[in-house]
Each structure stands twice: as structure tokens, then as C-alpha cells.
VEXDREN-2710 file (C-alpha; in Angstrom, 1 decimal):
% VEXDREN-2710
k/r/px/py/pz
1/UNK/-46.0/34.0/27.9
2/UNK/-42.3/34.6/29.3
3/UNK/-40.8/31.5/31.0
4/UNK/-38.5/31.6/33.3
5/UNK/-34.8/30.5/32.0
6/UNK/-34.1/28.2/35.6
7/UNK/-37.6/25.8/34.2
8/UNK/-35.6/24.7/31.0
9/UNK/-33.9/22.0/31.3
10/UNK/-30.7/20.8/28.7
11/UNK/-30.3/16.9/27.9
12/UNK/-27.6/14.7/28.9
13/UNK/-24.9/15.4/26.7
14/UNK/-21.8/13.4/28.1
15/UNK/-19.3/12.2/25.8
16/UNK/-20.1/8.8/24.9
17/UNK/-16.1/7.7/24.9
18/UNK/-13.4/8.8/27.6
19/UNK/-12.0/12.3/26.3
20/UNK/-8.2/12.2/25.2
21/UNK/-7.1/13.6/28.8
22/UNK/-8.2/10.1/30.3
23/UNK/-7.1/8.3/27.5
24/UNK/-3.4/9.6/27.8
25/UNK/-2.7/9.5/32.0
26/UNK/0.7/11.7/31.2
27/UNK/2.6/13.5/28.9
28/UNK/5.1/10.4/28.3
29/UNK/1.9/8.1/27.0
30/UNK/1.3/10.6/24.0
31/UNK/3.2/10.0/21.2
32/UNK/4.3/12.8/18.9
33/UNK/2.8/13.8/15.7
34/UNK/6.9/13.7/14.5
35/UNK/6.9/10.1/15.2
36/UNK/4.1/9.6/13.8
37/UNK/4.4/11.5/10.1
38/UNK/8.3/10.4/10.3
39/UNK/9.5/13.9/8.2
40/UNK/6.6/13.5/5.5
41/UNK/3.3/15.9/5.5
42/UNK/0.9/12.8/5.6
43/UNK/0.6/8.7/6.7
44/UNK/-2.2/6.3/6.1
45/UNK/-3.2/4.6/8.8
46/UNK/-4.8/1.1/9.0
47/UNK/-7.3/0.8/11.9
48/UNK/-9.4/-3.0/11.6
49/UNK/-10.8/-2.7/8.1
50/UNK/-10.5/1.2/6.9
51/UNK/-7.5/3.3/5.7
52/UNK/-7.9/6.6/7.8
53/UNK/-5.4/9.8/6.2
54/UNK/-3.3/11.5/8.7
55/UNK/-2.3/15.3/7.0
56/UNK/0.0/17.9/8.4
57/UNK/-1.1/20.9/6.5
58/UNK/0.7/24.2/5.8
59/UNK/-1.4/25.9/9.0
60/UNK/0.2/23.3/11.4
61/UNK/-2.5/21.7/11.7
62/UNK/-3.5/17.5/11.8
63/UNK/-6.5/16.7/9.7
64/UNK/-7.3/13.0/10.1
65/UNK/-10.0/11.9/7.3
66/UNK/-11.2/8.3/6.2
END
């Protein structure tokens, strides 16, 4: 039995927190990842009680890990 693809249906899958375009309303709320690392390749970060790991690896990337 073939069913036609218009009868399925997908779930709700809306983010469950405002994506990072609300969050930052214009280019002068973001702060830059230069700022932020300060000339080294990686910072901790303190957020409540956890440590978080921010990383600038050698692909230019950020790589934030607990």
C-alpha cells in the first residue's frame, strides 16, 4: 500500500530557546571571539556551577566543551 507523501505529517520541532539571531538584535551586541580568547587558543569559562572550555583550533574553528 503506497501512501500519499501530503497524509504524513512531521512533529513540532521548534527550538525550545530563542536562536542566536534574536539573542544578539545587532552586530554591535556580539562580542568577538578576539575579546573573548584575548591572543590565547583557549579560555575556561565559569557559567553558575560548571567550567565550560572555549578552543580556537587550527581549522578556525570554536569548540566549546564542558
Amino acid at each position: 500500500m503506497r501512501v500519499h507523501p501530503a497524509v504524513l505529517s512531521l512533529p513540532d520541532v521548534r527550538p525550545f530557546r530563542e536562536p542566536v539571531a534574536d539573542a544578539c538584535r545587532s552586530a554591535e551586541d556580539a562580542l568577538s571571539s578576539d575579546t573573548l580568547l584575548n591572543g590565547r587558543r583557549e579560555v575556561l569559562i565559569r557559567h553558575g556551577d560548571r567550567v565550560y572550555r572555549l578552543r580556537h583550533t587550527s581549522n578556525d574553528k570554536l569548540i566549546l566543551t564542558k
